[in-house]
PADOFI-12340 format. One line per 10 residues: number of its first residue (from 1); their letters; for each residue x, y, z of C-alpha. Coordinates in nm, 2 decimals, padded with zeros to 4 digits. Layout:
! residues N
NUM = A = X,Y,Z; ...
END
This chain:
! residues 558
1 = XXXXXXXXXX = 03.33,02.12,-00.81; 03.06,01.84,-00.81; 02.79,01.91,-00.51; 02.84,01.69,-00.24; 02.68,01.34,-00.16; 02.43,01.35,00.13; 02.65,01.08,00.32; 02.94,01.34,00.26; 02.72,01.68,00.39; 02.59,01.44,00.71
11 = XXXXXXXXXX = 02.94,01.35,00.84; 03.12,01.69,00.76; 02.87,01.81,01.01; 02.94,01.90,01.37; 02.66,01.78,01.60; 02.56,01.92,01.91; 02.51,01.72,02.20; 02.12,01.57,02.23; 02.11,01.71,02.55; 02.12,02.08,02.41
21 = XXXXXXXXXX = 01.92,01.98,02.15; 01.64,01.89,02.39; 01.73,02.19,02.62; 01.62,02.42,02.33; 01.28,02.23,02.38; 01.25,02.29,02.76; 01.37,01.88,02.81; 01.63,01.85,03.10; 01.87,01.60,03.03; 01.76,01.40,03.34
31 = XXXXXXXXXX = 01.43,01.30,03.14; 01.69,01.17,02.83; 01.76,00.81,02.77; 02.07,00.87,02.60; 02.15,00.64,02.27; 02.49,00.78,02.31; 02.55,01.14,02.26; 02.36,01.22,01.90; 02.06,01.01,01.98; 01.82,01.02,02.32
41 = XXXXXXXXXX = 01.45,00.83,02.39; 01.21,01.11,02.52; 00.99,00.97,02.81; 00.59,00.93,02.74; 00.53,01.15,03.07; 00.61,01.46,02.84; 00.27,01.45,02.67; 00.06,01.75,02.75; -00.23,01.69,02.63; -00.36,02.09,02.67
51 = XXXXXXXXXX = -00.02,02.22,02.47; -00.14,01.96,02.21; -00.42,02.15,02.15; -00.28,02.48,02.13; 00.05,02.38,01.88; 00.02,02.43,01.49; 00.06,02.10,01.34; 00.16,02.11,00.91; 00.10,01.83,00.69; 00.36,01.75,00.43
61 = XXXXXXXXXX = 00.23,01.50,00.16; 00.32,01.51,-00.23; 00.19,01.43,-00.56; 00.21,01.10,-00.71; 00.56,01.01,-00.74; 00.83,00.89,-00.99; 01.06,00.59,-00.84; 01.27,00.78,-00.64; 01.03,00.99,-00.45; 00.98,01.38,-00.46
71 = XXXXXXXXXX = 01.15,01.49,-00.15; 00.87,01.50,00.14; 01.13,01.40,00.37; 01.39,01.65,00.28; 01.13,01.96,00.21; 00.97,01.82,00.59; 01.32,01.88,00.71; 01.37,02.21,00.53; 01.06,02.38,00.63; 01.13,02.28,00.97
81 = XXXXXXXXXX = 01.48,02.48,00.92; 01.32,02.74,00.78; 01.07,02.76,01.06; 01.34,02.79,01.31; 01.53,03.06,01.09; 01.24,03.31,01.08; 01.19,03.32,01.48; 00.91,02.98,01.55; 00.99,02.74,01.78; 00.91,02.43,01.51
91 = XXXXXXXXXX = 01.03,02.07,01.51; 00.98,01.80,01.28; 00.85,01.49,01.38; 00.91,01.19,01.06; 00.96,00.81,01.04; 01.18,00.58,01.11; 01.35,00.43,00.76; 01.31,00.10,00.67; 01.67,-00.13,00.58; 01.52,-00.28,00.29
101 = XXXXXXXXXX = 01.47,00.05,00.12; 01.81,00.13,00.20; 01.97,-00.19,00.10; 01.77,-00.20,-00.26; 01.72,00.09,-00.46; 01.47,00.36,-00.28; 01.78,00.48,-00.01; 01.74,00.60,00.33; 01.48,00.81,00.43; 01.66,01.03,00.67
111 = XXXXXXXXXX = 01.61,01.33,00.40; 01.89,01.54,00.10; 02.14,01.74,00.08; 02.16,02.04,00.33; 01.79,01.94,00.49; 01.91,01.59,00.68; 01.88,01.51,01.00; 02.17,01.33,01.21; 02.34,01.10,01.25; 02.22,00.99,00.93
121 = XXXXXXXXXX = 02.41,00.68,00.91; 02.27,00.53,01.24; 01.92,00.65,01.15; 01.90,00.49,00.82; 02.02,00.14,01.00; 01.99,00.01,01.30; 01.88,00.35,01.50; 01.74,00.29,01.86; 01.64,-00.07,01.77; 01.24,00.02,01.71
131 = XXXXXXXXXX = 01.22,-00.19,01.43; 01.40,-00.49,01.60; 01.18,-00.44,01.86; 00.84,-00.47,01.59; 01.04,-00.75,01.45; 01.12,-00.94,01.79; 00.73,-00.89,01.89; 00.56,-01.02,01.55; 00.75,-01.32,01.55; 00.70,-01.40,01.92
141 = XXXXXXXXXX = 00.31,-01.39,01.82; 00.41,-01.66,01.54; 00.61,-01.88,01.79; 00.34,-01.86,02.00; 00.07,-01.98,01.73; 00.30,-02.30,01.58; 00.31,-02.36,01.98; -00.03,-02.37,02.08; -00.04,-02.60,01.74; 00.16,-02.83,01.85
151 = XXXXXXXXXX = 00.05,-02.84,02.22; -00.16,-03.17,02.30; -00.25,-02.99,02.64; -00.30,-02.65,02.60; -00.40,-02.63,02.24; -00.71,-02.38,02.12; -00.77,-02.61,01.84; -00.64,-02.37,01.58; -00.70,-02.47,01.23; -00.39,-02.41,01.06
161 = XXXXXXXXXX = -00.51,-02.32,00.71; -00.68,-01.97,00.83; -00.38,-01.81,00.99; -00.31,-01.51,00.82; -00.04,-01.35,01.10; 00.29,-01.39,00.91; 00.66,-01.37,01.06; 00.83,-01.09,00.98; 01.20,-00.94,00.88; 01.31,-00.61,00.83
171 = XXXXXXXXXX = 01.49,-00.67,00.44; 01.37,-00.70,00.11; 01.40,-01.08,00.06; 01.14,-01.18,-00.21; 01.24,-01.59,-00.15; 01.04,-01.51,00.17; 00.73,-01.42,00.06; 00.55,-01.79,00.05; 00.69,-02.08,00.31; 00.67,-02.37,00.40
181 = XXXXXXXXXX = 00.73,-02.47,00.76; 00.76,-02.73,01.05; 00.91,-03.00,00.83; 01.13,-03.23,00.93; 00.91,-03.49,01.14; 00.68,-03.44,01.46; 00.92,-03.33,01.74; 00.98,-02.94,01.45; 00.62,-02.88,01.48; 00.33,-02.92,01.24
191 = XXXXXXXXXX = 00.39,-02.84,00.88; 00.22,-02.55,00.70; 00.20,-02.29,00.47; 00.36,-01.94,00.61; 00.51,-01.68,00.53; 00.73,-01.35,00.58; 00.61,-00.98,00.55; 00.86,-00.72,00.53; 00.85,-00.50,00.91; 00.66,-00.21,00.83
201 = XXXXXXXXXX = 00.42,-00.41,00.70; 00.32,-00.56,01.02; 00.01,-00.51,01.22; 00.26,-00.46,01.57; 00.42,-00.16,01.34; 00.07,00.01,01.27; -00.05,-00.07,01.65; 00.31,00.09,01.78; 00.19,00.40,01.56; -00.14,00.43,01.69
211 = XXXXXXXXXX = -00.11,00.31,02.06; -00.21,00.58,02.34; 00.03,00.41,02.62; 00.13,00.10,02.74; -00.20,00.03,02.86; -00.38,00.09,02.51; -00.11,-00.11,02.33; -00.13,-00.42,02.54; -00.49,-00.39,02.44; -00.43,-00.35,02.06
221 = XXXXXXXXXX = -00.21,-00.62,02.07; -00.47,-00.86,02.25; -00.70,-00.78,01.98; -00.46,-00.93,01.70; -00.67,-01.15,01.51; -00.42,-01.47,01.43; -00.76,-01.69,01.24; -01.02,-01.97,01.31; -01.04,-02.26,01.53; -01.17,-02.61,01.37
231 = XXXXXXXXXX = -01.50,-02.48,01.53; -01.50,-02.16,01.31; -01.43,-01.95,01.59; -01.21,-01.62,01.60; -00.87,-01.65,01.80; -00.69,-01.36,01.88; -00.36,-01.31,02.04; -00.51,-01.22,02.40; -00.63,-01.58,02.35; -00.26,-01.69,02.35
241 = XXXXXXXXXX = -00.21,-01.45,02.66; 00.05,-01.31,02.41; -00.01,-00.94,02.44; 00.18,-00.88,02.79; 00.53,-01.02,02.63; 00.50,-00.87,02.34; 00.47,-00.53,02.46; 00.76,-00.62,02.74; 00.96,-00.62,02.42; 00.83,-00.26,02.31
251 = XXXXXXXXXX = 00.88,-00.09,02.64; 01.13,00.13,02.48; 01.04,00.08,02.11; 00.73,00.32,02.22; 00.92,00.56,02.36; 00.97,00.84,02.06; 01.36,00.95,01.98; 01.50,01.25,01.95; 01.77,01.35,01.73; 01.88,01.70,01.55
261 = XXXXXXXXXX = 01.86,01.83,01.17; 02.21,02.02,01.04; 02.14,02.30,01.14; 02.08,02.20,01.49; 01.69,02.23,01.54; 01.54,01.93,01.70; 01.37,01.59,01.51; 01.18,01.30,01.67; 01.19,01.03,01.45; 00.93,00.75,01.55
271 = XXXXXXXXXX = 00.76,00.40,01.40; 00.79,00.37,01.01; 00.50,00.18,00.84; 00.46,00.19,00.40; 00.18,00.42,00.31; 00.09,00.19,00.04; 00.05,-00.07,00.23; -00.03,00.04,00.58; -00.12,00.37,00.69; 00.25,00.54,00.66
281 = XXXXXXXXXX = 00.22,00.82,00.94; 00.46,00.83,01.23; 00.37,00.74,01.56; 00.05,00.91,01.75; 00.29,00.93,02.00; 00.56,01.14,01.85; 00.37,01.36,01.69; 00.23,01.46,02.06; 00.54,01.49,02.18; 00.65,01.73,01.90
291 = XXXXXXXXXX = 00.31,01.91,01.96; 00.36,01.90,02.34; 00.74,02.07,02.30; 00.70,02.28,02.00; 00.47,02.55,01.86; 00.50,02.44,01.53; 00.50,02.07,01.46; 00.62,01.95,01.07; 00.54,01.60,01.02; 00.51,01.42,00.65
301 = XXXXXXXXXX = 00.30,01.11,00.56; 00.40,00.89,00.32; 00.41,00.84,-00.07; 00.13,01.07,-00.28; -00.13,01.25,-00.13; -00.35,01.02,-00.24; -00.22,00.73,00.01; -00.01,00.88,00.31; -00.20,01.21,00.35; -00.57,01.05,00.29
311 = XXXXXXXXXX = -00.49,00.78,00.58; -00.36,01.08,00.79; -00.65,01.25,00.74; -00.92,01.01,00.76; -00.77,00.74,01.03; -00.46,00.94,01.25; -00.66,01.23,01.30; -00.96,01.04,01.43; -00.81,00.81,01.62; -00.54,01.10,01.78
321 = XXXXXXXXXX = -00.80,01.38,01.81; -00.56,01.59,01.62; -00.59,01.81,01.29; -00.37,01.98,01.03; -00.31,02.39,01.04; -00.15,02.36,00.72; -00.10,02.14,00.46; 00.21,02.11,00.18; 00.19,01.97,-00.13; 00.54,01.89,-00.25
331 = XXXXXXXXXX = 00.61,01.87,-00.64; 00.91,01.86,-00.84; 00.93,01.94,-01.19; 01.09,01.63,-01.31; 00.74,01.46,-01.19; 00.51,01.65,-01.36; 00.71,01.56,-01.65; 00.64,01.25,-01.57; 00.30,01.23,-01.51; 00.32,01.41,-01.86
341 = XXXXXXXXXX = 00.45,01.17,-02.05; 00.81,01.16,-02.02; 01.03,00.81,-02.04; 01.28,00.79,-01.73; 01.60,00.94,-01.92; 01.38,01.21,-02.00; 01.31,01.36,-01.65; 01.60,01.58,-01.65; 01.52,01.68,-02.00; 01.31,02.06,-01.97
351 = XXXXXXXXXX = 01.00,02.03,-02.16; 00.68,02.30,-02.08; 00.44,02.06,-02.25; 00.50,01.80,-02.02; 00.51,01.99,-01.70; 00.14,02.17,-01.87; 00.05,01.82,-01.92; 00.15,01.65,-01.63; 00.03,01.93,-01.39; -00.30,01.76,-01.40
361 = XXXXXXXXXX = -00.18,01.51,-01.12; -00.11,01.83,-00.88; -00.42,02.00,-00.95; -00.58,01.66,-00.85; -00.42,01.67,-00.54; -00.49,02.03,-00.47; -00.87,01.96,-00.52; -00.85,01.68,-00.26; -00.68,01.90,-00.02; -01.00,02.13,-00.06
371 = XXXXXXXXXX = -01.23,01.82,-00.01; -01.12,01.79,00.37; -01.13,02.21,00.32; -00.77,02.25,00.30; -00.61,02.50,00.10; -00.28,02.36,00.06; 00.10,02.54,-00.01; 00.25,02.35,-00.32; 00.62,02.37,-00.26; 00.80,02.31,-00.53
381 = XXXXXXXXXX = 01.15,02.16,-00.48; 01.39,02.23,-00.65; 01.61,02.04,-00.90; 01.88,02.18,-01.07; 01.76,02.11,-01.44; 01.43,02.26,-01.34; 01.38,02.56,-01.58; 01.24,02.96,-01.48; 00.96,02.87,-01.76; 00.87,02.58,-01.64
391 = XXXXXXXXXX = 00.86,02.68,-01.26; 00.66,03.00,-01.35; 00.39,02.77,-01.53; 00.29,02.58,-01.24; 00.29,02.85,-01.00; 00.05,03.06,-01.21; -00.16,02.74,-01.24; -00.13,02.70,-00.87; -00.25,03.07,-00.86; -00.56,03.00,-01.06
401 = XXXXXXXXXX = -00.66,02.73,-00.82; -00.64,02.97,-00.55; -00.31,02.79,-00.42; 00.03,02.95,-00.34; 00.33,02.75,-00.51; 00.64,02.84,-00.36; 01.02,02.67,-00.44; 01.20,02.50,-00.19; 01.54,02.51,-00.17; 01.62,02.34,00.09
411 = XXXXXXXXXX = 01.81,02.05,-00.08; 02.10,02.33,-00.16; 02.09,02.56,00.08; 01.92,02.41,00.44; 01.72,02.71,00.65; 01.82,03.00,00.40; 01.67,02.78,00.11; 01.34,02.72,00.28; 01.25,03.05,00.45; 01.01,03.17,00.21
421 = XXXXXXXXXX = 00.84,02.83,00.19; 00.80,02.89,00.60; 00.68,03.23,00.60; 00.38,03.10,00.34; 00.29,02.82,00.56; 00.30,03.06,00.89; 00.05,03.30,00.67; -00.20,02.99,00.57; -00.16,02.92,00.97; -00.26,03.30,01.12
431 = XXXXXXXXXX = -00.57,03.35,00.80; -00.77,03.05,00.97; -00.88,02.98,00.63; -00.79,02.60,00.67; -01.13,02.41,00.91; -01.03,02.05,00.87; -01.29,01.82,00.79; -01.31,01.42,00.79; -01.41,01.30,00.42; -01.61,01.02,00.55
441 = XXXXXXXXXX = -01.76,00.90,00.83; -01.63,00.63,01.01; -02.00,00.48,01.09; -02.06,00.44,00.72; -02.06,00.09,00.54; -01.72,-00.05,00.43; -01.83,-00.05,00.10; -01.96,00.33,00.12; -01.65,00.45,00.31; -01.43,00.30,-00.01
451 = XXXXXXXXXX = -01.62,00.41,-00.28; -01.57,00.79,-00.14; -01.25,00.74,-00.06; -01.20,00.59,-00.47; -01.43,00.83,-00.63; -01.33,01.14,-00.48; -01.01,01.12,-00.42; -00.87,00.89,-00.67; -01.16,00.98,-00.93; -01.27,00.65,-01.02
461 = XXXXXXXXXX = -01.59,00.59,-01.16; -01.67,00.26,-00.99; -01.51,-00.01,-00.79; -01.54,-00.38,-00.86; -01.55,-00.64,-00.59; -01.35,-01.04,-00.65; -01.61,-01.30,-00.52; -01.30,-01.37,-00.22; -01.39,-01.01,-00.13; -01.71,-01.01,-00.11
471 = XXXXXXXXXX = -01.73,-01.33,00.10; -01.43,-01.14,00.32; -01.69,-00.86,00.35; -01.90,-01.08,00.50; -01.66,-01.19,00.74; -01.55,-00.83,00.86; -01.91,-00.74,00.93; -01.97,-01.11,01.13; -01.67,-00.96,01.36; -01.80,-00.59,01.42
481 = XXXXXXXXXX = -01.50,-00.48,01.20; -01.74,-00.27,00.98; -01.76,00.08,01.14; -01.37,00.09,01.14; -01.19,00.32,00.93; -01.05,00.20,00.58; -00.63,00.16,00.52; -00.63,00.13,00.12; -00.33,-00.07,-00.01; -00.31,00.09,-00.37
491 = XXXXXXXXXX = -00.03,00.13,-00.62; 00.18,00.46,-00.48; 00.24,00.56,-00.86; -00.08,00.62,-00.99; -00.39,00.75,-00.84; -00.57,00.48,-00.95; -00.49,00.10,-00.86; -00.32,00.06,-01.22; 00.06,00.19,-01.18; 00.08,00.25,-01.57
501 = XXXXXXXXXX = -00.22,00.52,-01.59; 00.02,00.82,-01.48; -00.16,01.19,-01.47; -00.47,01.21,-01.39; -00.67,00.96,-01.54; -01.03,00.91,-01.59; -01.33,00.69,-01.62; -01.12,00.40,-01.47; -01.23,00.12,-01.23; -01.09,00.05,-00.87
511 = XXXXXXXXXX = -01.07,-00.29,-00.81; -01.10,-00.48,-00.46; -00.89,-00.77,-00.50; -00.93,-00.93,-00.15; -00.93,-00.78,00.22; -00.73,-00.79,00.52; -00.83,-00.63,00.90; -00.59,-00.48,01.16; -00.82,-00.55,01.44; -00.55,-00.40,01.67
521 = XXXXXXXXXX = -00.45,-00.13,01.48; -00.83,-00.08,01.42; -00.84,-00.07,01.04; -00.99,-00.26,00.76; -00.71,-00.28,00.46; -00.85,-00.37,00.11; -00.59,-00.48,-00.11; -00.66,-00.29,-00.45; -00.45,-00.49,-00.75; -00.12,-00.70,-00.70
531 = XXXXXXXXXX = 00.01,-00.53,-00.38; 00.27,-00.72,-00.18; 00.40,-00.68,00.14; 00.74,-00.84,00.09; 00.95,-00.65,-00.17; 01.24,-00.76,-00.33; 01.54,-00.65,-00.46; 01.64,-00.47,-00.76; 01.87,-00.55,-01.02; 02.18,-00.38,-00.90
541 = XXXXXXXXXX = 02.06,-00.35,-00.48; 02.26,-00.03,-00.35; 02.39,-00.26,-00.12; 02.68,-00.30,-00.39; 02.79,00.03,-00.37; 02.86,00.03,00.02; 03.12,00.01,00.22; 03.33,00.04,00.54; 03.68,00.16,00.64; 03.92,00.02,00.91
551 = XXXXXXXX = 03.79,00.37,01.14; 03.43,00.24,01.08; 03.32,00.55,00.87; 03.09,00.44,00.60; 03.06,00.55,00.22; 02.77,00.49,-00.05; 02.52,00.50,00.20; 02.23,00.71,00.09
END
C-alpha cells in the first residue's frame, strides 16, 4: 500500500475545535476571532512582554537546498509534536504560504506527511485573508502615487521616472514583471513605466513582519520611500498621508492566527515574506505571541541557513529584542548528494561519495551557526531511500564538529517520529552552552556590514560593486539609510550568488548588482546577481493537477 498524499493525511484528520486548541494555551475563547471553527485571530493584547523573556525560542533553518526544499516546515512542525509528546508546553509559530508557490511547482508550505498543520487546504490558499490584506494595502500606495501625478491641484511634483514602489499580486505571473501604464489618453492618467512584484515581496509584507503595533506600523508605513520629486527631493508615503488607510486595511491582517498541527498541539501562522528576497521570518508579532503562551516556541526561517536564518539572526533579533536557545540545522540526504555532485534523477540514488562530498555545505553551515556562538542540532530528515551508511557518515562527521545529528521522522510518523530530535534540542536548551551573538554591528558601514556577512558566512573572498551600485550607495547614505541592517537578495541554491557552484565553494566573488532600501521595514536590500521579485511559472504549473468535487473537497493540492 502506497503511503498517503499529504492532502489525503490532512483531511482524514479530525480537528479539534480552535477554541480547545487555544484553551490548552491559557486563551479563553472570548479573546478568539473565530475564522470558522479550525481557524481563530489571537488579539495583540496577549503579548507579555516579561513571559517573552523567560520562553525558549528554537531556530529551524537548513542547508542549501535542492528545488523542492528540505523539510524546515515539516521538521518545525515535527519537533513541535515531539515537544508536546515528551511533557513541554511548545508551539510552533511559521509563515503564511504564498499561492504562487502553490500554483507552480514549489507546493504549499503548510508542512508533510504526518507533521502538517490544519486545515491545510485553507492555509495553503486563501487563509484569514493576510496576504489580501498586504495586497489591498501596496496597491492603494500605487493608486495613490498615479493620483497625486495626475492631480493639477494637489500634486507633489513627483517625477515619474524614480518611482520604484511597484503594484503587487499574490501569483506567479512573469508577463507582469515590466508594464506599461496610464495609456489610453489624459482623462487614464499619465503613462509610465511600472510594474508588478509578487506579495511577499513587498515592503507592506516585510513592515507587517516587523511592526510592534498599530502605532509602529502606521509609522513604518509613513516612511515608505515611493522616489524623487522634479526638485530631487525624497517623497515618502506619509507625504501622500497614505499610511492611516493603509493600515485601516491591516487592522486584522496584524493580528497573528491560530490554528492546530495533527496531533492537536497549537500553530500560529503569521506574514510570509521570500528569504531570498526579503528577510523570510514570520511576523515579530507571532513569534511573541507563541513566546508569550508557550514555554517553548519552534519557529523556522526561510530557505538555507545562509539566507532565512542569517536575516533572523542579524535583523529580527535586533529589531525584536529576542534571541535563539537552540538552533536546528535541517539536512536530508538526497541534498548532500546534491551538493555532491548528483544530477536530479540521481537524488534518490544512495551514493556515500556524494553524501562525503556534499557534506561540505552542512559543515559550512554548522561553522556559521558557531560564528553567532551557536552550537546547532543537525536533524536529519528522513527519506525513505536514505541508507544506514550514509546516515551514519554524517552523524559521525556532525560528531567531529562537536554537533549532534539526530533523524527526524516526523514525515512518517508525527510526535513519535520526532521525540528524540526534541529531547536533543531540550538538552542544548538546559547546558546554556548556546550565548547568541550579533555577527555585525548595525552601526557599521554598508559596505563593511556586507562584506562580513559575504565573507564569513557565504565564504567569498571579495565582493564587486556595478557603477549603479556604487552611485545607489551614495544615495542610501544622503538619506541616513546607512546604519540600517542589511537584507541580502542572493540565489537560495548556492551559498554564493552563482546558483550553479553547489557545495561549498571557494575563492569566488559576491557581486552587488544594484540596491534597493525598505525604509519602513528598516532594511537596506542589495540585490546580489539576477534576482527577481516576480516569478513565473513552470513548465507543467501544479495548478494542472488540481481539482474540485461537487461536495467542495479538493485533490492534488500539495
Amino acid at each position: 500500500m502506497s503511503f498517503p498524499t499529504d492532502l489525503e493525511i490532512a483531511q482524514s484528520a479530525k480537528p479539534k475545535h480552535i477554541k480547545e486548541v487555544a484553551a490548552h494555551l491559557g486563551v479563553g475563547e472570548e479573546h478568539l476571532y473565530y475564522y470558522g471553527q479550525n481557524k481563530a485571530k489571537l488579539p495583540l493584547s496577549l503579548i507579555d512582554d516579561e513571559k517573552v523573556k523567560q520562553s525558549k525560542l528554537i531556530l529551524v533553518s537548513a542547508v542549501n537546498p535542492t528545488p523542492a526544499g528540505e523539510g524546515k516546515t515539516t521538521v518545525s512542525i515535527g519537533l513541535n509534536e515531539g515537544l508536546n509528546k515528551i511533557g513541554k508546553k511548545a508551539v510552533v509559530v511559521l509563515r503564511e504560504p504564498s499561492l504562487g508557490p502553490v500554483f507552480g511547482i514549489k507546493g504549499g508550505a503548510a508542512g508533510g506527511g504526518y507533521s502538517q498543520v490544519i486545515p491545510m487546504e485553507d492555509i495553503n490558499l486563501h487563509f484569514t485573508g493576510d496576504f489580501s490584506a498586504v495586497e489591498k494595502a501596496n496597491n492603494l500606495l500605487s493608486a495613490l502615487i498615479d493620483n497625486n501625478i495626475q492631480s493639477k491641484t494637489r500634486s507633489l511634483s513627483i517625477d515619474p521616472r524614480t518611482i520604484v514602489w511597484k503594484r503587487v499580486m499574490d501569483m506567479n505571473d512573469r508577463a507582469l514583471r515590466n508594464t506599461i501604464i496610464g495609456l489610453g489618453g489624459t482623462m487614464q492618467g499619465v503613462p509610465r513605466e511600472d510594474g508588478f512584484n509578487i506579495t511577499p515581496a513587498s515592503e507592506v509584507m516585510a513592515i507587517l513582519c516587523m511592526a510592534k503595533n498599530i502605532e509602529d506600523l502606521k509609522e513604518r508605513l509613513g516612511n515608505i520611500f515611493i522616489g524623487y520629486t522634479y526638485e530631487k527631493k525624497p517623497v515618502y508615503a506619509r507625504d501622500l498621508k497614505a499610511e492611516a488607510a493603509m493600515a485601516i486595511l491591516l487592522k486584522d491582517a496584524i493580528q497573528p492566527n491560530l490554528v492546530q498541527t495533527l496531533e492537536g498541539n497549537p500553530a500560529i501562522i503569521h506574514g510570509g515574506p521570500f528569504a531570498n528576497i526579503a528577510q523570510g521570518t514570520n511576523t515579530i508579532l507571532a513569534t511573541k505571541m507563541g513566546l508569550s503562551l508557550g514555554d517553548y516556541v519552534v519557529t523556522e526561517a526561510g530557505f538555507g541557513a545562509d539566507l532565512g536564518a542569517e536575516k533572523f539572526l542579524n535583523i529580527k533579533c535586533g529589531y525584536a529584542g529576542i534571541k535563539p536557545e537552540a538552533f536546528v540545522l535541517v539536512a536530508t540526504i538526497r541534498a548532500l548528494r546534491h551538493h555532491g555532485g548528483a544530477k536530479k534523477e540521481e537524488y534518490n540514488t544512495p551514493s556515500i561519495e556524494k553524501v562525503k562530498a556534499g557534506f561540505a555545505n552542512l559543515a559550512k553551515h554548522i561553522e556559521n551557526a558557531k560564528h553567532y556562538n551557536l552550537t546547532p542540532v543537525v536533524a536529519i530528515n528522513h527519506f525513505p531511500a536514505d541508507t544506514e551508511e550514509e546516515i551514519k557518515l554524517v552523524q559521525e562527521e556532525c560528531a567531529k564538529m562537536g554537533v549532534k545529528a539526530v533523524v527526524s521522522y516526523g514525515f512518517s510518523k508525527g510526535g513519535e517520529g520526532t521525540k528524540e530530535l526534541a529531547q536533543a534540542v531540550v538538552e542544548v536548551i538546559e547546558s546554556g552552552v548556546n550565548k547568541f551573538e550579533k555577527l555585525y554591528d548595525w552601526n557599521l558601514s554598508v559596505e563593511e556590514k556586507i562584506k562580513t556577512i559575504a565573507t564569513k558566512i557565504y565564504g567569498a573572498s571579495e565582493v564587486n560593486y556595478s557603477a549603479k551600485a556604487r552611485r545607489q550607495l551614495k544615495t542610501i547614505k544622503d538619506l541616513g539609510y546607512d546604519a540600517l541592517p542589511v537584507c541580502m537578495a542572493k540565489t537560495q541554491k548556492s551559498l554564493s550568488d552563482n546558483d550553479k557552484l553547489v557545495g561549498r565553494p571557494e575563492g569566488f566573488e559576491v557581486n552587488v548588482r544594484e540596491f534597493e532600501f525598505a525604509a519602513g521595514a528598516g532594511f537596506v536590500i542589495p540585490i546580489l546577481g539576477n534576482m527577481m521579485r516576480m516569478p513565473g511559472l513552470p513548465a507543467v504549473p501544479a495548478s494542472e493537477g488540481m481539482d474540485i468535487d461537487a461536495n467542495g473537497v479538493i485533490t492534488g493540492l500539495s
